[in-house]
matplotlib code that plots the C-alpha trace (Angstrom):
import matplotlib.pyplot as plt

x = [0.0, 0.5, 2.0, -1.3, -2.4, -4.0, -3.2, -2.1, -3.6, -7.2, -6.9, -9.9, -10.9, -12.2, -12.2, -14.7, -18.2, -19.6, -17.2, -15.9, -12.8, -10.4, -7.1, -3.3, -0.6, 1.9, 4.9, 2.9, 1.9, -0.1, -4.0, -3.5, -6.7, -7.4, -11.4, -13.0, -17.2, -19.3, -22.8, -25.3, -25.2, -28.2, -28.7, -28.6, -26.1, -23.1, -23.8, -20.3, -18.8, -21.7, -20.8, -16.9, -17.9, -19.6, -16.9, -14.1, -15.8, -17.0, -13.4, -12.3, -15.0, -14.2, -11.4, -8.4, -8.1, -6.0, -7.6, -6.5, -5.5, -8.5, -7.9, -10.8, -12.0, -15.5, -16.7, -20.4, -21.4, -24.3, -26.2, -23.8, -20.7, -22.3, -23.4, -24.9, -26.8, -30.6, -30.9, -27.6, -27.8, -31.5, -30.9, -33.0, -30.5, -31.8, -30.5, -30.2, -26.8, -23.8, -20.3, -17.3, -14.3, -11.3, -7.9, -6.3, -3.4, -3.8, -5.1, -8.1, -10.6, -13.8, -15.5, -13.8, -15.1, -18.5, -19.0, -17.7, -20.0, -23.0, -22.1, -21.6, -24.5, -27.1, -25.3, -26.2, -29.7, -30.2, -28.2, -28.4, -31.6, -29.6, -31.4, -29.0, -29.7, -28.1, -24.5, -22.0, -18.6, -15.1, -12.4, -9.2, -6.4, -2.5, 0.7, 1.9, 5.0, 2.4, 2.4, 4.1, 2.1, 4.9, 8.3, 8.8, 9.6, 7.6, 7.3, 5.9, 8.4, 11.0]
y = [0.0, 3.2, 6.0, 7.2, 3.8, 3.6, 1.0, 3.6, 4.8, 3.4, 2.4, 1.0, -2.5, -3.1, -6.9, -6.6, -7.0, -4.8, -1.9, -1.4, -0.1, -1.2, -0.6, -1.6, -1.1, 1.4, -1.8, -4.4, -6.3, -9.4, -9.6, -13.1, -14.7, -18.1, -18.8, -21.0, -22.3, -23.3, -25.0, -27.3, -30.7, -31.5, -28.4, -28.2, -30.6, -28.6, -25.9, -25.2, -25.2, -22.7, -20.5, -20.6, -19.4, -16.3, -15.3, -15.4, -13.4, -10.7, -11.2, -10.4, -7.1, -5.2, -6.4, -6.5, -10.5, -11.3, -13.8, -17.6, -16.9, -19.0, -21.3, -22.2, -24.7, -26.3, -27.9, -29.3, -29.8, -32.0, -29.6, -30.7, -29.1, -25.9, -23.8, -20.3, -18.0, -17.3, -13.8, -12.3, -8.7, -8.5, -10.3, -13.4, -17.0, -19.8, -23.5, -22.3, -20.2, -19.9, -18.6, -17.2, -17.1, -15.2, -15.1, -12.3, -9.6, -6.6, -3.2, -2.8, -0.2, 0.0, 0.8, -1.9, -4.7, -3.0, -3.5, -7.0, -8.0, -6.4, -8.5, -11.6, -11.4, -10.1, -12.8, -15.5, -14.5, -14.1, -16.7, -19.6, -18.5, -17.9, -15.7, -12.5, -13.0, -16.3, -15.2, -14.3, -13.1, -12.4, -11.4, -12.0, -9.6, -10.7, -9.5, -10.8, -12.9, -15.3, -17.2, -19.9, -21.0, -24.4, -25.0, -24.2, -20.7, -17.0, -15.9, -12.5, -12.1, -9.5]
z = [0.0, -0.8, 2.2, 2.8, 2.8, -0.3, -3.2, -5.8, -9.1, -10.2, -13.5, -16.0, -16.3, -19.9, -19.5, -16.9, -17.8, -15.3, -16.1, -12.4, -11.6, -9.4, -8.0, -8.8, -6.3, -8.2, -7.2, -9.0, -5.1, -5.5, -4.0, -3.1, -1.8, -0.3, 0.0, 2.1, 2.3, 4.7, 4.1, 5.1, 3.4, 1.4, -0.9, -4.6, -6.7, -6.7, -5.1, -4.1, -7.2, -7.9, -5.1, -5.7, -9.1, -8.3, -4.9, -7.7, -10.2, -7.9, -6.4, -10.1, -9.9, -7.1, -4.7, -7.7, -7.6, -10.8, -13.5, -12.5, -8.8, -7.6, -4.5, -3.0, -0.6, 0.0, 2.8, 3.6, 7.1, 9.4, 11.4, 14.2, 12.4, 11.4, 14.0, 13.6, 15.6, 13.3, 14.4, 15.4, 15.2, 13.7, 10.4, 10.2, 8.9, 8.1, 7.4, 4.1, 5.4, 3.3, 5.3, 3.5, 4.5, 2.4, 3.8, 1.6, 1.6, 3.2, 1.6, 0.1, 1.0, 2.6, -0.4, -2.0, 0.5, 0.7, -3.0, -2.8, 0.1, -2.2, -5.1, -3.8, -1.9, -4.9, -7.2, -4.7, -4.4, -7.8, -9.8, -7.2, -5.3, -1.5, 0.4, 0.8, 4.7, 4.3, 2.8, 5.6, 4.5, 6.8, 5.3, 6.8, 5.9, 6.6, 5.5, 1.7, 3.5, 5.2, 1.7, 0.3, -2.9, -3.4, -3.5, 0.3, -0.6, 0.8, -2.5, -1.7, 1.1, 0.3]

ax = plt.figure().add_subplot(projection="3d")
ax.plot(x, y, z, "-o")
ax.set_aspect("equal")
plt.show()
């Protein structure tokens, strides 16, 4: 990030079907995410692979997730290995409850993560019929060096 903690310049997205813009650290630093999610067994024939879709496309959108770094991981659970509060502050769940998890770099904005939690949320709803009460996000931001993508090497690590 930049000094006064932004990530530098905006810069169009033409590739982008919704047209949004997003941001590119001036020193090229990678937006590395790792995606994990949580459901109920028993839903729709695979579901997961339905919802991974849409996280990395909206990831693509608005939070300045490069084409092809997708690493996700899906997990379905018995009601014994899923545990949620219904009505936690005011916004009816249901068994129908979807949680997302995204370990990522450090950096974005508010108004990045905003428009990510909108999107994923709408897409669910609309494309795979999740009730937008039903998708719960957390984003976990670490420093780049906390990666090693293979070889036993950081390979953001300076």
């Amino acid at each position: 990030a930049e000094a006064d903690g932004s990530l530098g310049e905006l810069r169009e997205c033409p590739q982008l079907s919704l047209g949004v813009r997003t941001t590119r650290n001036k020193i090229g630093e990678k937006q590395m995410p790792l995606v994990r999610i949580a459901y109920r067994k028993g839903k729709q024939k695979d579901l997961g692979n339905k919802v991974a879709a849409v996280i990395y496309q909206s990831m693509v959108n608005t939070i300045n997730v490069p084409e092809k770094d997708n690493f996700q991981l899906i997990t379905e659970y018995d009601s014994n290995g899923l545990i949620f509060d219904h009505e936690y502050l005011g916004i009816n769940r249901s068994e129908g409850i979807i949680i997302i998890q995204i370990t990522l770099n450090e950096g974005r904005t508010i108004e990045m993560k905003k428009a990510f939690y909108r999107e994923v949320a709408e897409r669910l709803d609309k494309e795979l019929g999740v009730r937008i009460e039903d998708v719960f996000i957390n984003l976990v931001e670490v420093k780049k060096e906390n990666w090693s993508f293979g070889n036993g090497i950081a390979q953001y690590a300076q």
